[in-house]
N, C-alpha and C positions, 0 to 999 in steps of 0.2 A: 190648760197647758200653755206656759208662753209660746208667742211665735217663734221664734228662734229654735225652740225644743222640737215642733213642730214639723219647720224646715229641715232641720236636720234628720227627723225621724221618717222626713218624708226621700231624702237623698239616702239614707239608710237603704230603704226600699228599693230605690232604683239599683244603686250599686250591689244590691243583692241579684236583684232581676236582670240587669244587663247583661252576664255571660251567656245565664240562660238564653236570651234571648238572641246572643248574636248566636249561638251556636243553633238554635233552630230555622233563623236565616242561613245561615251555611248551610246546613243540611238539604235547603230547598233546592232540588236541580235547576238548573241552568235551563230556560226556553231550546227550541228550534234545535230537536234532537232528530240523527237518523241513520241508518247503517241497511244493505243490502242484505237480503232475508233468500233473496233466488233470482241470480247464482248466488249461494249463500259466503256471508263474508266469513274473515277467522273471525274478526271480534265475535260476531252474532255465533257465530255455530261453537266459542268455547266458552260463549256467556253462561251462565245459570239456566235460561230459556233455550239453549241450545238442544235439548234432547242426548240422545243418544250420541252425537256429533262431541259434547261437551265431555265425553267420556275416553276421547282415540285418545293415542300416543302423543299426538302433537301438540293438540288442548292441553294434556295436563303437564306436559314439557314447556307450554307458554305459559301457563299460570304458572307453573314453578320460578320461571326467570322472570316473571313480571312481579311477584312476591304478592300478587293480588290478583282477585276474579277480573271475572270481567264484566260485572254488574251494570257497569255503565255503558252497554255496547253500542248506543245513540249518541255518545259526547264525541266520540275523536274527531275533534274539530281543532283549528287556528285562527285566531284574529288577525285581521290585517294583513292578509296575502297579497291581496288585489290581483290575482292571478299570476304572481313570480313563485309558481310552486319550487318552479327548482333551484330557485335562490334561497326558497326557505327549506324545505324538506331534504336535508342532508341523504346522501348515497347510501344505503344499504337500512335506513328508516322510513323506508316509502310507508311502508303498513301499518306503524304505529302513527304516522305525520311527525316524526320527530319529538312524539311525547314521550316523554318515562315511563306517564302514569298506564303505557299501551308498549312496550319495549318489548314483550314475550309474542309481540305476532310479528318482529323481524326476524325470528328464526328461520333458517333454510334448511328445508324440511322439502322432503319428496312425499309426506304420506299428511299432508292436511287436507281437511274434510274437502270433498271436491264435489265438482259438477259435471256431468257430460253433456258436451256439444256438438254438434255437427259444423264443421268445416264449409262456410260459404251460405251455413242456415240464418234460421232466424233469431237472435236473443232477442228474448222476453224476460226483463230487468224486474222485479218487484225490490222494491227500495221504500222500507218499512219510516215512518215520519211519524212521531209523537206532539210535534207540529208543526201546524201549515208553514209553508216559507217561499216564498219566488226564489228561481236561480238556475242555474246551466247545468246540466249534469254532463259532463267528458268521459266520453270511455277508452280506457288505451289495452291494447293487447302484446302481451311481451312477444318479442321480435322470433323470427324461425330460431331455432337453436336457442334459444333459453337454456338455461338450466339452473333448476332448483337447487341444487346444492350449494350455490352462492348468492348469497345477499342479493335481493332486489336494489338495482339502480336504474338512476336515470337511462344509461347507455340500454337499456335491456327494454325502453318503450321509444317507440318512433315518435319524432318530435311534433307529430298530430296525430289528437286521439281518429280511431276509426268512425265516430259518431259521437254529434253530442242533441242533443233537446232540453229547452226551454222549458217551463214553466207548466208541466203536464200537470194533472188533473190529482189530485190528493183524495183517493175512493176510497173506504172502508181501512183505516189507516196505512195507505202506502202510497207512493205514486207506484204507475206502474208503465211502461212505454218499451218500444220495439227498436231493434237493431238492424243492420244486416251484417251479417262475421265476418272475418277477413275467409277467403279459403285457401290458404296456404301455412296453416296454423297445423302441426300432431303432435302429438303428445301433451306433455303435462305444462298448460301456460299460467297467468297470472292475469284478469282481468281488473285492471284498475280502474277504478270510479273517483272522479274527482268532482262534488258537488259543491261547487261556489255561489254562495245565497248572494240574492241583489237586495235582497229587503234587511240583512244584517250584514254583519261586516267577517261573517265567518266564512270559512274552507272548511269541508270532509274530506277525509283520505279513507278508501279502504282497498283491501286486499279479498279476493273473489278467487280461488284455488279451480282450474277449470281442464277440465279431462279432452284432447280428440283424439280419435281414430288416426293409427298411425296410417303413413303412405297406401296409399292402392298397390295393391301384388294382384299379378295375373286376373285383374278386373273386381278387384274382391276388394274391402275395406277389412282390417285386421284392427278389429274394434277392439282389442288389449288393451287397457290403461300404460299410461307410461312407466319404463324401468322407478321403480318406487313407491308406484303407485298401487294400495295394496287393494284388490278386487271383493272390497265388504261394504257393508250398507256405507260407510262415509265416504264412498264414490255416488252421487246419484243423477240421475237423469235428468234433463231440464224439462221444465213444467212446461204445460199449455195453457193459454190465457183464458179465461172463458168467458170473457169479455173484449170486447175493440177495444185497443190502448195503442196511446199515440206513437208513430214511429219516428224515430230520433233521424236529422238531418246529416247524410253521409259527410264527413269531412275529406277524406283521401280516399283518390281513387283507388280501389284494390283489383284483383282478379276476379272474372265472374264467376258468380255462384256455379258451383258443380255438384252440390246435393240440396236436400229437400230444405224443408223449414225445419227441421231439428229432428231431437228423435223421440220415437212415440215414449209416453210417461211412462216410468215404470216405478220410482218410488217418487212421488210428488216434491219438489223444494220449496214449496209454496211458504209463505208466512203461516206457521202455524196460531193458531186459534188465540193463543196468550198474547200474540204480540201486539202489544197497546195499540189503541185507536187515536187518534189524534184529529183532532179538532181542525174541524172546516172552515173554521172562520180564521182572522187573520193574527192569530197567533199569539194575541195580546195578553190573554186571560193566562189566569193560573195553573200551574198542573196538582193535581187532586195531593200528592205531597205539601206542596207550597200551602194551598188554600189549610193545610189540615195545622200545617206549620204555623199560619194565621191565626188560627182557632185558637192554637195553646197559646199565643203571642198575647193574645185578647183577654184571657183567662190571666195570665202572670199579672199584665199591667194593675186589671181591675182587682185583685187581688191587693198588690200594692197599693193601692192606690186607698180602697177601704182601708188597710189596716193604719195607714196616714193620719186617716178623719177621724177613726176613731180613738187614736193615741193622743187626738188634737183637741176632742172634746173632754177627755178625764180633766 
């Protein structure tokens, strides 16, 4: 076969191969993935891996408006923040971080999957990582008098979070580290976590739905969920650590604690058993997608590539 014939039967090849092949790059997720598992976030609790949570009213009123799952519940991230969140995250898209691709967890909803806390206790954060990543984690608490039925803004978080920590330990895929609550907090609030990586150039935003114990009456706590909040398994109780995990450094001073370190467990928030393990090391390698992504990549080429030589030799 002349070379010329060759050449061309060998660009043949490529231009056959290369959609395939960018589309199985695309396909490949994106590194430095994570989202809160307990207090559980909306994304994670209306993902696919949400359980029962993925089933309420609210979940399937945010997929409906988001026009898609939530398979991704580890991406809602931004580039290039450098910590001006609220120059970047428009008012009433805290939850989504101002993506589209996550628009169905701005709804203002009194009845999304929740958490219960105690007032002036202890939060124990599990904050699920498919990989490793250095970075800040910020927690803010919406302000006394919230209310759900309106859009989450900025006005509705005090302009420092109550606690943030550095760099905790990434154990059995999550980091996992301690709070201390505001105790002036009942009813139905919105625990904001904002994770700013130092090792990439990315911001997390999520939304964490969190239950307390309205005011003290005649010496008593009137543990009722807030007006909205509807009293079925997607209210639950915040887990106990059963391990030491690091405690996050107070930012603003609050009131002193007035009850315990939280309340005893009763249906667990923990990361359930599916939720990926993510790798200890520093982040660099592949995710089991990508590398699979690789494989067929390897396969197409070599593919083209023989049927080249042999159209070269006739």
């Amino acid at each position: 076969m002349p070379r010329t014939t060759a050449h061309r039967t060998a660009a043949l090849a490529t231009a056959v191969a290369g959609p395939l092949l960018l589309g199985l790059w695309a396909a490949a997720p994106a590194q430095a993935h994570g989202a809160p598992t307990d207090p559980v976030s909306r994304v994670y609790a209306c993902s696919p891996e949400g359980g029962a949570d993925a089933g309420s009213a609210a979940c399937r009123a945010a997929v409906r408006a988001n026009g898609t799952s939530f398979a991704a519940w580890d991406n809602l991230r931004v580039a290039d923040v450098n910590g001006r969140d609220r120059q970047t995250v428009p008012d009433g898209q805290l939850c989504s971080g101002g993506l589209a691709a996550y628009r169905g967890l701005d709804l203002a909803r009194a009845d999304w999957p929740s958490t219960q806390l105690m007032p002036g206790g202890t939060l124990r954060m599990t904050y699920a990582s498919t990989i490793a990543h250095e970075g800040t984690f910020k927690l803010y608490l919406t302000k006394p008098g919230y209310d759900p039925s309106k859009p989450l803004t900025w006005s509705d978080l005090p302009e420092r979070p109550f606690a943030q920590v550095s760099n905790p330990a990434l154990t059995n895929g999550a980091y996992r580290f301690t709070a201390k609550l505001p105790a002036d907090r009942t009813g139905r609030q919105v625990l904001y976590t904002i994770w700013q990586n130092s090792s990439t150039t990315d911001t997390y935003y999520s939304c964490s739905d969190v239950v307390f114990p309205q005011a003290v009456t005649e010496g008593k706590a009137d543990s009722t969920p807030a007006t909205g909040a509807p009293a079925t398994p997607a209210t639950r109780t915040a887990s106990s650590s059963p391990t030491p995990t690091p405690t996050a450094s107070p930012v603003s001073a609050g009131p002193s604690a007035s009850a315990g370190s939280g309340a005893t467990p009763d249906r667990a928030a923990a990361a359930p058993e599916s939720t990926p393990v993510a790798s200890d090391t520093d982040g660099s390698g592949p995710s089991a997608p990508m590398v699979a992504g690789g494989a067929a990549t390897v396969l197409v080429l070599t593919g083209g590539a023989a049927l080249a030589v042999r159209l070269r030799r006739r």
